[in-house]
C-alpha positions as semicolon CSV with decimal commas, in nm:
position;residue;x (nm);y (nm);z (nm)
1;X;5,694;14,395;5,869
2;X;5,536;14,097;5,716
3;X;5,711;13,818;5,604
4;X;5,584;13,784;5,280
5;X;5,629;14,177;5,232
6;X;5,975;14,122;5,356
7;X;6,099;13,834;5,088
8;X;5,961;14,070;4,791
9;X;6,134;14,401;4,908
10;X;6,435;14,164;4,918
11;X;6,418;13,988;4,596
12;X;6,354;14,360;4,448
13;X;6,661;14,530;4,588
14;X;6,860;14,186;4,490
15;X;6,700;14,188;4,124
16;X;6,780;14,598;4,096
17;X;7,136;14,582;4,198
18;X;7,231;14,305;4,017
19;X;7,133;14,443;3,711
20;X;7,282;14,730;3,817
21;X;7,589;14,561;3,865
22;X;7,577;14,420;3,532
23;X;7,534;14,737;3,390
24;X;7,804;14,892;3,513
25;X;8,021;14,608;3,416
26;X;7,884;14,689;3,013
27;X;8,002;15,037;3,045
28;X;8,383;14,939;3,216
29;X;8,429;14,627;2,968
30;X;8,304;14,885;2,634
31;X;8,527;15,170;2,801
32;X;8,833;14,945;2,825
33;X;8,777;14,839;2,450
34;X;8,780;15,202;2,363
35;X;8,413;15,165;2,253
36;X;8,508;14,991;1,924
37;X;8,337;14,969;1,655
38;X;8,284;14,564;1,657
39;X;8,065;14,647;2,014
40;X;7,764;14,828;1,778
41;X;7,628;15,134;1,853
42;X;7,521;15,259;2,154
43;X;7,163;15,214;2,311
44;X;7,253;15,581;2,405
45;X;7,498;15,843;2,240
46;X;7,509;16,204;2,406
47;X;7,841;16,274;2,221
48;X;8,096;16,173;2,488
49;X;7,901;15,960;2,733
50;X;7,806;15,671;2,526
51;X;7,559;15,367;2,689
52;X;7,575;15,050;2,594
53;X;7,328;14,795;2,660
54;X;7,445;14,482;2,903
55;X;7,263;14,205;2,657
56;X;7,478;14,357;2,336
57;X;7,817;14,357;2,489
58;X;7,908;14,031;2,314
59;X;7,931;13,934;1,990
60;X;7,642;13,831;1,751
61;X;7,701;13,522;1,547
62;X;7,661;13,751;1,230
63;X;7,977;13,967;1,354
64;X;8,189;13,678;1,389
């Protein structure tokens, strides 16, 4: 393989699982606050499985 093919098929699997990983870390932080009301809604609500968006986790300024 080529070098230069090499570095991007590494920087893409390191860019996908990280924000996998942060992703993941959304959905266990809103599960273990009992997906309160304070976190908004969901980016996705299919009754029980609810999504939440990694960038919305915290607090806006407005909800403080």
């Amino acid at each position: 393989m080529q070098p230069a093919r090499t570095v991007v098929l590494q920087g893409t699997i390191a860019l996908i699982s990280s924000v996998a990983s942060l992703w993941a870390a959304t959905q266990w932080a809103a599960s273990m606050l009992d997906h309160q009301p304070a976190l908004g809604p969901p980016l996705v609500d299919l009754g029980v499985l609810k999504l939440y968006a990694p960038w919305r986790l915290a607090p806006s300024r407005e909800a403080r």
